[in-house]
N, C-alpha and C positions, 0 to 999 in steps of 0.2 A: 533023918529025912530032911530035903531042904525044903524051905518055903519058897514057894514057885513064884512067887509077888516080889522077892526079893531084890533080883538078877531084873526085873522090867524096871522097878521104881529108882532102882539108885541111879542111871545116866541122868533121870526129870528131876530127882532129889540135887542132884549136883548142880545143873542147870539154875536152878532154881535158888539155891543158897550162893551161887556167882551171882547171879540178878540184882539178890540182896544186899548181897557186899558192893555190888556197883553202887545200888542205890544208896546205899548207905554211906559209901563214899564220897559220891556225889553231894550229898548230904553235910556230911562234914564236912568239902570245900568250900561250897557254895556259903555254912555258916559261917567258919572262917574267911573267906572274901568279904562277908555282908560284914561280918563285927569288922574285919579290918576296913572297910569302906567307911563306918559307922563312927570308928576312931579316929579317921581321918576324917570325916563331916567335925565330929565335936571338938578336934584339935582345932580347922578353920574357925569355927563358932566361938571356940574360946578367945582364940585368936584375935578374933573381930570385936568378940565383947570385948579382949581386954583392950581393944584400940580404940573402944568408944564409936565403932560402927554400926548404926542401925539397919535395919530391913531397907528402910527407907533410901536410905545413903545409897545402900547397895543399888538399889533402883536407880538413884539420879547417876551413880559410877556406870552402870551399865549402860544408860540411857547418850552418855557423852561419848562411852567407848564407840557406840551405834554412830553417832553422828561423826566422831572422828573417821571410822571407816568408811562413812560419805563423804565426808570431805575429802580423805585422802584418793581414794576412788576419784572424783573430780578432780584434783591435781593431778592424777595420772593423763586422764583425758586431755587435761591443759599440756599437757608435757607431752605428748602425743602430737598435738597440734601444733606445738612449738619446734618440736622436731622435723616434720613438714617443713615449717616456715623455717628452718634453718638449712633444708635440702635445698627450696628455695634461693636463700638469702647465698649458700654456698655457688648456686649454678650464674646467682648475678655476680658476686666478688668474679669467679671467672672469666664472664662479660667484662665487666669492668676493669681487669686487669689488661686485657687485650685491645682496650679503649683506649685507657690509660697510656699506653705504650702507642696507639696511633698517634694521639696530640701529642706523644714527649717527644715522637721523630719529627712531627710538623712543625711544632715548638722550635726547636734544634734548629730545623731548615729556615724558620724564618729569622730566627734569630743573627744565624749569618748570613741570610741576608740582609738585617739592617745594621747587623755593625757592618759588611762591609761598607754599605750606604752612609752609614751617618760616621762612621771612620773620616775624617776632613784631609784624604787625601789626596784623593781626585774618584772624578766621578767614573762607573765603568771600569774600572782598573781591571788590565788585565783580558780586558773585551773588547773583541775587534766590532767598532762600532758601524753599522750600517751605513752604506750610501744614505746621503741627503738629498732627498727629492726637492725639485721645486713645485711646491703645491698651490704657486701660484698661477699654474698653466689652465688653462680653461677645463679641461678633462680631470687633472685631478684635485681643482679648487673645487669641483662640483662633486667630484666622489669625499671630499676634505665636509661637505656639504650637508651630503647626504649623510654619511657614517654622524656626522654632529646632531644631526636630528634625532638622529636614531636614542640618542640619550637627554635628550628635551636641551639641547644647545642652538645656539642660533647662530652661521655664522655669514655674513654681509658683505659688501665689496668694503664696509670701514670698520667694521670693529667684529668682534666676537662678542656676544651676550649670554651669559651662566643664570639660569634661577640660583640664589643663594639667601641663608636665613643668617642673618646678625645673631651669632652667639656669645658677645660681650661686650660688653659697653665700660668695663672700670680693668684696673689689674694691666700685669706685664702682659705684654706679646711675645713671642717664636717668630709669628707668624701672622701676615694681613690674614692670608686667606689658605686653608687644606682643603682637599673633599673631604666630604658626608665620611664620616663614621673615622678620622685623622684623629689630631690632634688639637682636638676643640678646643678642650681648657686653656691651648695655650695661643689661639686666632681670634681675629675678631668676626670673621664672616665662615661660613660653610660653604664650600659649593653642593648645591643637592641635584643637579640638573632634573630628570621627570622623576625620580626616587620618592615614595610616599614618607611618610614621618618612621613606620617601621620596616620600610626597607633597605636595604644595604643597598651603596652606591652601585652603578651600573659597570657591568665589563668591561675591562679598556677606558676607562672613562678618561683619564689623565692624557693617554696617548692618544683618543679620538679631539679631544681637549686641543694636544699639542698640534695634530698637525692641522686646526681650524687658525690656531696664531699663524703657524708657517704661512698658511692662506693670503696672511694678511701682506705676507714680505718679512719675514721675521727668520732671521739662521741664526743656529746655535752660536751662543758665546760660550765662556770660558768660567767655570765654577770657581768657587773661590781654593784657593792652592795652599796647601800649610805645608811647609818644607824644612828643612835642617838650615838652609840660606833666609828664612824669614815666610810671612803669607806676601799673598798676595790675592787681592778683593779680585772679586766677581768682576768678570767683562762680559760686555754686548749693549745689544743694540737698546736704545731710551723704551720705555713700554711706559706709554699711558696709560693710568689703569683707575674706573671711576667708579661707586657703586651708586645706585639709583636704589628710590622708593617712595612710592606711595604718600601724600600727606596732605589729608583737607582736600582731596580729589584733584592734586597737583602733583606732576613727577618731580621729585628732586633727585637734581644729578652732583651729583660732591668727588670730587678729587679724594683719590685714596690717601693721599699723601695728608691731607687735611683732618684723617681722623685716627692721627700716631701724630701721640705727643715724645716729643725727645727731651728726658727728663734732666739729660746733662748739660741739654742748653736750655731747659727751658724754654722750649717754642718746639711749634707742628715741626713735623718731618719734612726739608723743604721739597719744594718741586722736583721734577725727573731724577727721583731717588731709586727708583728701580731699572732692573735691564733685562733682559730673555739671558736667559742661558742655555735653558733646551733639555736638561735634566740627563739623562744618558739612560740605555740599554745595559738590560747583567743578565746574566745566565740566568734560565728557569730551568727543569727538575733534571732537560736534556742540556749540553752544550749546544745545540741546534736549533734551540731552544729559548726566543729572547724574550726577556719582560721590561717595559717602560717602568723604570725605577720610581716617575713620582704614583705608579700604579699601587707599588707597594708602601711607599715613606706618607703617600697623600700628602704634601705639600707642594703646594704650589706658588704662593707668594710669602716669601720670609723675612722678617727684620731681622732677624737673627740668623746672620750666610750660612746657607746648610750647602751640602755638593750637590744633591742630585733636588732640590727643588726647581720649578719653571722660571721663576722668576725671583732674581736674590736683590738687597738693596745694597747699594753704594754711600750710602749715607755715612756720619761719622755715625759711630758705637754700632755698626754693623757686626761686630766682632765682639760682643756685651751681651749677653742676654739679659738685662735686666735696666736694658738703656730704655727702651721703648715700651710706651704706655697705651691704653685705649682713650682718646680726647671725651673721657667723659660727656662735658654739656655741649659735647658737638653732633652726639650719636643719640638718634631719636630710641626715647626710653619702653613706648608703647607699640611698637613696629617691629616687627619678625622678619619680615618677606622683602628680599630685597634683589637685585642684579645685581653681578659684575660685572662690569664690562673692562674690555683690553680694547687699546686703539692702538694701533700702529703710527696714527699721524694725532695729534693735539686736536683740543675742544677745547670750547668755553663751558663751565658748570653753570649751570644755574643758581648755587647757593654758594658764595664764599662770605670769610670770615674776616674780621680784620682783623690787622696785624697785632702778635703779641709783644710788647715793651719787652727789652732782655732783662729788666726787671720789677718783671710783674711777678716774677714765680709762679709756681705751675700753675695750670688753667681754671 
């Protein structure tokens, strides 16, 4: 006979002894994990004692590892922001590149225009040069006039009058006189006509300039000529040429010539050592296109024959740069502001100087 309890309990008795054996197993892993975790804790520990690491150490190592990972965190940040400022710096190099490349073609253009300018071939070369007006007719001595004003020139039935500041008083000269923003270092006077101390000379100013001399009677002469057959010096008409200034609430008027010393003779530059020439016309950006050359060379009176200055000198060592000097204790030391003036016909100055001995040596 069977026991009836039998057949109900053995599925629960089954159930129940899997339970066990899970848990049991469970059991044994989990000790095995723990002793293996345990062994690895006491291999570290050993570890560190045998390296002479304390609790403490561990603290300060920990406590550095912390701060190294703030700092490094910050240098992310910085590197981040540096990254920006290189997207930046990238979009200006750009710019700048396409900058760069406007002045190297402007560069370019002006460059040939003044080698051909200062080329001592002849002036214009190559350029059919405009009709010469007579600007002494009443209509357009008065438009000659007006346009003069326009750039703080003044100009009169006798002379033409420039604002101009004495930029040297000692050293070689180029040049009596350039416009504003030329080649100073190497003149003695500036022309600035109404130009402030930081502004750039005025528009046209050279060719409003020139046709105020025409004003006066004045036609182009002849540039000085360097040829395979020899030179030959600057021609035209005598140009008087004075500067004035300011002194002890007295105008002094001095002869340009009085204040270029000529170092190969030893004495001033003599009298009617200059002449008009007239400078010349050259192509601007069109052939159609004309620019007054001393607009761009800014000379205008030279000791040293240039082709396209206004007024070149006939003197000996005209053909020297390094013949003519500034007449030091001739040129007031304390005084900026001064005129030029251009005469067509002769004056008397106010201040001259007496004669220097041919051997007194230099001044």
């Amino acid at each position: 006979m069977t026991n009836p309890d039998a057949s109900t309990s053995s599925p629960l008795s089954g159930w129940i002894a899997g339970g066990l054996l899970v848990v049991v197993g469970l059991q044994v892993w989990s000790g095995w994990t723990t002793r293996a975790a345990l062994q690895e804790v006491r291999a570290s520990a050993k570890a560190l004692d045998e390296a002479g690491v304390s609790a403490g150490e561990l603290d300060r190592i920990a406590a550095r590892i912390e701060k190294a990972a703030i700092d490094i965190e910050q240098v992310g940040r910085r590197l981040d922001r540096i990254d920006g400022r290189l997207v930046e710096i990238e979009v200006i190099a750009r710019d700048w590149e396409f900058l760069v490349d406007d002045i190297t073609r402007m560069r370019q253009r002006v460059d040939e225009i003044i080698s051909s300018l200062e080329g001592r071939g002849g002036a214009g070369s190559g350029v059919q040069q405009p009709p010469e007006l007579d600007w002494t007719q009443p209509d357009l001595f008065g438009a000659a006039q007006r346009a003069a004003e326009t750039v703080g020139v003044t100009l009169t039935e006798d002379e033409v009058r420039i604002p101009a500041r004495i930029v040297a008083r000692e050293g070689i000269l180029e040049y009596f006189a350039v416009l504003k923003g030329g080649k100073e270092h190497e003149a003695l006077i500036s022309l600035v006509g109404n130009a402030g101390p930081k502004d750039v000379r005025p528009a046209q100013f050279a060719a409003k300039i020139n046709n105020a001399v025409q004003a006066l009677g004045f036609r182009r002469g002849r540039p000085i000529r360097i040829t395979a057959s020899g030179t030959w010096p600057a021609e035209g008409q005598t140009a008087y040429l004075f500067v004035e200034w300011d002194e002890d609430g007295e105008t002094v008027v001095v002869r340009a010539e009085d204040l270029v010393w000529n170092r190969r003779l030893a004495q001033p530059m003599p009298r009617d050592s200059w002449v008009y020439v007239g400078s010349s016309w050259i192509e601007g950006e069109t052939p159609d296109e004309l620019i007054f050359a001393a607009d761009i060379t800014a000379e205008v009176v030279a000791t040293y024959s240039a082709v396209n200055t206004m007024f070149d000198t006939i003197a000996e060592g005209a053909q020297d740069d390094t013949v003519f000097l500034a007449a030091t204790p001739r040129i007031p030391q304390e005084i900026d502001a001064a005129t030029f003036v251009v005469r067509f016909t002769d004056r008397e100055p106010t201040r001259t100087f007496p004669a220097i001995e041919d051997d007194a040596g230099d001044e």
